[in-house]
C-alpha positions in Angstrom: 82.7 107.0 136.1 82.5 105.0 139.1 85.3 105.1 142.3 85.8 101.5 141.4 85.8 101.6 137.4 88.4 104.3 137.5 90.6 102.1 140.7 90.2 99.2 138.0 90.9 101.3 134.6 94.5 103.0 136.3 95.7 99.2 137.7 94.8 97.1 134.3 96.7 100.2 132.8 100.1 99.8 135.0 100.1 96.0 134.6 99.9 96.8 130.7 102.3 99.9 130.9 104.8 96.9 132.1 103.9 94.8 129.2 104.6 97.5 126.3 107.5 98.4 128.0 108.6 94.8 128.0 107.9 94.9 124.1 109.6 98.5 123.6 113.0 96.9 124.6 113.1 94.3 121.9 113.0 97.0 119.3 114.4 99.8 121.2 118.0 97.8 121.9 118.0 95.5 118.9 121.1 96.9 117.8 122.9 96.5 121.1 121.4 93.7 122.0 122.5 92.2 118.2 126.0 93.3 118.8 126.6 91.8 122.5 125.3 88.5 121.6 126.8 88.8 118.4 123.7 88.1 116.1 124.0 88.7 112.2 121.4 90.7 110.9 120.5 88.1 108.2 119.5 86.2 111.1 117.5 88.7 113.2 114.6 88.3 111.2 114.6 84.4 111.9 115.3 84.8 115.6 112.9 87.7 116.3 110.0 85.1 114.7 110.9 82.1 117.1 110.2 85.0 120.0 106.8 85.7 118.6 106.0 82.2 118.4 106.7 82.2 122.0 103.0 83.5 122.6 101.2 80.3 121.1 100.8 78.6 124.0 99.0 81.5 125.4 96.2 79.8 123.2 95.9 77.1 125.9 96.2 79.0 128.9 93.2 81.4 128.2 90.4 79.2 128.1 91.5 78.7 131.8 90.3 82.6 132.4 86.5 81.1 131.4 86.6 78.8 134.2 89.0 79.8 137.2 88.1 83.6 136.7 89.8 86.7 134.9 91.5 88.1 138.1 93.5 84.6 138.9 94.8 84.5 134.8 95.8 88.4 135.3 97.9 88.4 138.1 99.4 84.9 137.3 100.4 86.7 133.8 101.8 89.4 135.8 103.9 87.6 138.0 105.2 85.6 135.0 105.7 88.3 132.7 108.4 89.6 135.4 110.1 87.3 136.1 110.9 86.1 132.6 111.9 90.2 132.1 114.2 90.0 134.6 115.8 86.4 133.2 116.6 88.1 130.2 118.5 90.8 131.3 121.2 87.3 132.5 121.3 85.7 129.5 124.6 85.0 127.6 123.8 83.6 124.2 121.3 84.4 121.7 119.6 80.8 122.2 119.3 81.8 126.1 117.8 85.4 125.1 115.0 83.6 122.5 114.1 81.4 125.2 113.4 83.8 127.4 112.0 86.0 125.6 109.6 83.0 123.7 108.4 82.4 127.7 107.9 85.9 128.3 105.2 85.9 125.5 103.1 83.5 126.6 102.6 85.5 129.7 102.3 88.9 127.6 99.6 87.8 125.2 97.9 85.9 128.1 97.6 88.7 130.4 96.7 91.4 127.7 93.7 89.2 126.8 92.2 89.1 129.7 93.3 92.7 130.6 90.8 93.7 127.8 87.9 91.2 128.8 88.4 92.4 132.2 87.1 95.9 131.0 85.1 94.9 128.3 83.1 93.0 131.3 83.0 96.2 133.9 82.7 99.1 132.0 78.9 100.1 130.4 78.0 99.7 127.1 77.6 103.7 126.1 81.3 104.3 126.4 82.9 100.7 126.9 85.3 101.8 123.6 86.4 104.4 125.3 87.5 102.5 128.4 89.4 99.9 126.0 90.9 102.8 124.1 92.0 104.6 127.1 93.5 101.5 128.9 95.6 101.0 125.1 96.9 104.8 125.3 97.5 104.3 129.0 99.4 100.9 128.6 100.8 102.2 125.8 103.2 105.0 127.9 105.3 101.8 129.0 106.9 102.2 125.3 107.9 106.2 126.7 109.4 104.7 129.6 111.6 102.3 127.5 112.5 105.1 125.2 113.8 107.3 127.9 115.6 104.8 129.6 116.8 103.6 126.2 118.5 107.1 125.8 120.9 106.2 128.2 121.9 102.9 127.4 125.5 103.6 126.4 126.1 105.1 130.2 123.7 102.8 132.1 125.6 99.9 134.5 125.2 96.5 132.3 124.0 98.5 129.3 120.7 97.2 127.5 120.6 94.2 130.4 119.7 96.9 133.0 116.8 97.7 130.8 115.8 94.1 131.0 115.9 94.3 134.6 113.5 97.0 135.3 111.1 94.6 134.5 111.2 93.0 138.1 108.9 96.3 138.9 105.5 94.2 138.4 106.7 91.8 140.7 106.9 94.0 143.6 103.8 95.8 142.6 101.6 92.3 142.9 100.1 93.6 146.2 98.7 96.5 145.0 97.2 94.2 141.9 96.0 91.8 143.8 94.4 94.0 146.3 92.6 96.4 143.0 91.6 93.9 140.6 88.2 92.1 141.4 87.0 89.5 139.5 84.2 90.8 136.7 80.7 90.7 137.8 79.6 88.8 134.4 81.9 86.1 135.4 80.6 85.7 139.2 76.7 85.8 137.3 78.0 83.0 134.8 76.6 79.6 135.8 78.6 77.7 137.5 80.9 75.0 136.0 81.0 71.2 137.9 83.6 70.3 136.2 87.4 69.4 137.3 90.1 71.9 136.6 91.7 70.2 133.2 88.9 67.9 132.7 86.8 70.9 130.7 89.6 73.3 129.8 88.6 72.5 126.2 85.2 73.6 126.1 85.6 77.4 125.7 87.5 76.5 122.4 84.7 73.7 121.0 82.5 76.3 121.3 84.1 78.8 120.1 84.4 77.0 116.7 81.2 75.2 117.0 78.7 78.4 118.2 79.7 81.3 116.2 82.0 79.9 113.2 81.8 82.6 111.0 82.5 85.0 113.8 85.5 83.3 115.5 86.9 83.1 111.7 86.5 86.6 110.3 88.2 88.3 113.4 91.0 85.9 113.4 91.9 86.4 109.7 91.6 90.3 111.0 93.9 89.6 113.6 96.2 87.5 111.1 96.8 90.2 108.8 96.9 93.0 111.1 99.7 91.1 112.6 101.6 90.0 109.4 101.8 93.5 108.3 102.5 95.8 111.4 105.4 93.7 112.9 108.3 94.6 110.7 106.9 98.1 110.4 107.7 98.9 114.1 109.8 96.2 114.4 112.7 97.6 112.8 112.2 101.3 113.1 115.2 101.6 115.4 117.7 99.4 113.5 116.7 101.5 110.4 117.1 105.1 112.0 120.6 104.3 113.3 122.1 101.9 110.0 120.8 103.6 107.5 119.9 107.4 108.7 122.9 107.3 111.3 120.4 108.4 114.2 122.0 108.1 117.7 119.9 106.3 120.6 118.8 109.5 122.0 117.8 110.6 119.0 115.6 107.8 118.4 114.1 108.0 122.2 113.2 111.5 121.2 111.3 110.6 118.3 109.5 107.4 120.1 108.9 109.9 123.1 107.4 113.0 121.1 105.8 111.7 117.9 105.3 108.7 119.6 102.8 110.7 122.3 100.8 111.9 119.6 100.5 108.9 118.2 99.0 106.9 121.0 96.2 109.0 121.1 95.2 107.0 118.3 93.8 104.6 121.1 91.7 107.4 122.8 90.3 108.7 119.5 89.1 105.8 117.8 87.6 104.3 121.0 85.3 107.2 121.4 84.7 107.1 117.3 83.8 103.6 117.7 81.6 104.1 120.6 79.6 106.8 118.2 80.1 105.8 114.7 80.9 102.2 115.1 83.5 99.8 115.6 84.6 98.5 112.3 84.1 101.8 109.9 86.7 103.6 112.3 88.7 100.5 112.7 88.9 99.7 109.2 89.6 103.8 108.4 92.7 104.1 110.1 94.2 100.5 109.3 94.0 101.3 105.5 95.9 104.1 106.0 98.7 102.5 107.4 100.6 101.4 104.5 100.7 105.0 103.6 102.7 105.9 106.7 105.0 102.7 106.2 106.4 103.5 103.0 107.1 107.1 104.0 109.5 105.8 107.3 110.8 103.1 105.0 111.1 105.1 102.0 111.3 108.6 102.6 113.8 111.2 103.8 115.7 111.3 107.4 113.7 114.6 108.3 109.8 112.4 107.7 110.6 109.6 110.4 109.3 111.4 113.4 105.6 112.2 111.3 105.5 109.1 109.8 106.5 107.0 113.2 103.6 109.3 114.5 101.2 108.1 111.8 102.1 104.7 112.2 101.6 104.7 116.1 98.3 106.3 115.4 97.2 104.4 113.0 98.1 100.8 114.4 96.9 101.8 117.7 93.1 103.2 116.3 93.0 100.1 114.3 94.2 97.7 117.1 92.2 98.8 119.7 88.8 98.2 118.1 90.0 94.6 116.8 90.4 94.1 120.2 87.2 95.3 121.0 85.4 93.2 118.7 87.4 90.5 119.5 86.1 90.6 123.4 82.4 91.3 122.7 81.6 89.3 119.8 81.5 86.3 122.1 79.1 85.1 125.5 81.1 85.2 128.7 81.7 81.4 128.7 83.9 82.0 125.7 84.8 86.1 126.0 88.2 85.3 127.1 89.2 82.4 125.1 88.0 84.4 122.3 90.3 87.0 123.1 93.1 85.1 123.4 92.5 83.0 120.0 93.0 86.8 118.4 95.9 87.6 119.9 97.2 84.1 119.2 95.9 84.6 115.6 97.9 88.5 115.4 101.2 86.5 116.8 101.1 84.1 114.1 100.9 87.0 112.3 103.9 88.3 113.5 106.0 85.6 113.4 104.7 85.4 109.8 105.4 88.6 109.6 108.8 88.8 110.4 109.9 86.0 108.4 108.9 86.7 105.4 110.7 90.1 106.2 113.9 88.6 106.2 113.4 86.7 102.7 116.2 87.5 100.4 117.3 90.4 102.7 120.6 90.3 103.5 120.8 94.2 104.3 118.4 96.7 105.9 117.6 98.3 103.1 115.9 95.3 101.5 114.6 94.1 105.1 112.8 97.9 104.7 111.4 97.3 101.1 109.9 93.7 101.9 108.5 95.9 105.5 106.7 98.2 103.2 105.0 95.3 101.2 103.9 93.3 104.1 102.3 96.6 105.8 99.4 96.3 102.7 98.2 93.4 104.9 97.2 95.6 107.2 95.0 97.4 105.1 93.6 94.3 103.9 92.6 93.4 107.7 90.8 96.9 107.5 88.5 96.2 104.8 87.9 92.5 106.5 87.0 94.3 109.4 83.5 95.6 107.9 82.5 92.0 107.4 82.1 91.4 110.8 79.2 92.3 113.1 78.6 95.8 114.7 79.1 95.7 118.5 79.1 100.0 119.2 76.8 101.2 122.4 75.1 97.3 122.8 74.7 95.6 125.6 77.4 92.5 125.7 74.5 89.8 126.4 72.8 90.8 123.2 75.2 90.5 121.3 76.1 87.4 122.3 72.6 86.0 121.6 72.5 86.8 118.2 73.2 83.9 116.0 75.8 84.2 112.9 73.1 83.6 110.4 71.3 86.3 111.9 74.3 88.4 110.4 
């Protein structure tokens, strides 16, 4: 790999290491976060869906990432993520924490988009799965961080709002970002746009819907269902350990931190599978078997969580990462990033979705557990979807684009 690939791979990484461990805390503190601001858990469900729904207008901001660049969008996301990390860790109600936490998103799903159409962009074709897998299992070490830090939340000053604060970190990093990340060779080669700012801000998404219809829809209804069935999966997997198996925070950190390291190889391994055997049969693979794994966390003995979390993790990160991949190359570079971001918008409706419906008629955990392990047959649905769509493995991003979708 290339001096500048590898500078470019290890700072789209960090930025992304800041935004899982952003996500980590939501599930990691629940409880204590639940019991300061004194939310019911009949009405977790509800509030952690507005959150979600906090990413939707990242649906509007990424279109801007085909027309002002990918760096600009990036380190914008950045900048916002942080501070809206750091905001939470001051809030006092539960209507000041959703808030926050419903801006943060925006930022998080804007900036992951991009993240992954930055490298989709750089990296060459023969082992461009790899990259995206790599920079997932990288990112993906930002959930470690929260678990370890999580560990000590009953002794750390401020309690879970000191975690929260830890997230001004990207802030003082934006130097170092600004300085590594170049904007993507595709996007300086793209012909140039004449017009204003806002005036075209639409056109990414027209054509998006009006180019490659059938493409555009089949990874969205991926992304959907992906999303509708892995939230409460993870979601929840602290609240559950320590109401209904009695676990103890560090207890929890130690099963995020160990079985949660073998699981995020899951990102490595089926980005080199994809780049050899294909992007959907490996995606589609590992997302069937999640379900499997769900029902034995939600289901099973105390002693199975740390091997099922473990096949979870795997699992949804094999899957995810080449939904992602797809998602970035099915599309020309005009559109690459909007593309992205509809996907990601498409996986948080999902999860708001999700999250709901995991609350129905649950007024305790165990029955918020029983309607998780229903939803998580979504995901294998989104697996079998996933061999609709087109192959993208070891081909050049330009020809791809120029196929049309009745040529598939």
């Amino acid at each position: 790999m290339e001096p500048h690939l590898r500078r470019l791979l290890a700072l789209v990484s960090l930025a992304l290491f800041f935004e899982s461990y952003d996500v980590s805390m939501l599930t990691a503190a629940l409880k204590h976060i639940a019991d300061d601001l004194q939310i019911a858990p009949p009405e977790l469900a509800s509030w952690l869906s507005l959150i979600r729904l906090g990413a939707l207008p990242a649906f509007l901001v990424t279109p801007f990432a085909d027309r002002l660049g990918r760096r600009t969008l990036f380190l914008a996301a950045m900048a916002g993520m942080s501070l809206g990390t750091l905001a939470t860790a001051f809030v006092q109600t539960p209507l000041q924490f959703v808030l926050a936490q419903m801006a943060i998103r925006t930022f998080l799903v804007a900036g992951a988009a991009v993240a992954i159409v930055i490298v989709t962009e750089e990296f060459p074709a023969e082992y461009r799965g790899w990259a995206i897998g790599m920079v997932g299992a990288l990112s993906a070490c930002g959930h470690g961080l929260g678990a370890l830090l999580f560990a000590f939340v009953d002794t750390l000053p401020f309690g879970w709002r000191f975690l929260y604060a830890v997230g001004v970190l990207p802030l003082l990093l934006m130097p170092v970002f600004s300085r590594g990340v170049t904007e993507t060779r595709r996007f300086l080669q793209r012909p140039a746009e004449q017009a204003s700012l806002l005036g075209g801000w639409w056109r990414p998404l027209a054509g998006l819907a009006g180019d490659r219809p059938g493409r555009a829809g089949g990874i969205l209804l991926v992304a959907f269902l992906l999303g509708l069935g892995e939230v409460a999966a993870f979601q929840f997997t602290s609240l559950f350990a320590q109401e209904h198996h009695g676990w103890s925070p560090p207890a929890y950190s130690a099963m995020v931190i160990g079985a949660g390291a073998f699981g995020i190889l899951g990102n490595v391994t089926a980005g080199s599978l994809g780049d050899r055997l294909g992007r959907r049969v490996v995606g589609a693979a590992f997302l069937v078997a999640f379900p499997a794994f769900a029902t034995l966390f939600y289901a099973g003995p105390s002693v199975a969580l740390p091997v099922a979390f473990a096949g979870l993790v795997f699992c949804q990160t094999a899957g995810a990462v080449m939904v992602r991949a797809l998602a970035s190359e099915l599309f020309p570079t005009s559109q690459r990033s909007t593309a992205s971001g509809a996907a990601l918008l498409a996986q948080t409706l999902g999860w708001a979705a999700g999250l709901w419906l995991a609350g129905q008629g649950a007024a305790t955990v165990i029955e918020i557990a029983v309607n998780t392990r229903h939803l998580a047959l979504a995901v294998a649905c989104s697996g079998l979807l996933l061999l609709l769509l087109p192959e993208t493995s070891r081909r050049e991003l330009e020809t791809i684009a120029s196929e049309r979708v009745g040529e598939r």
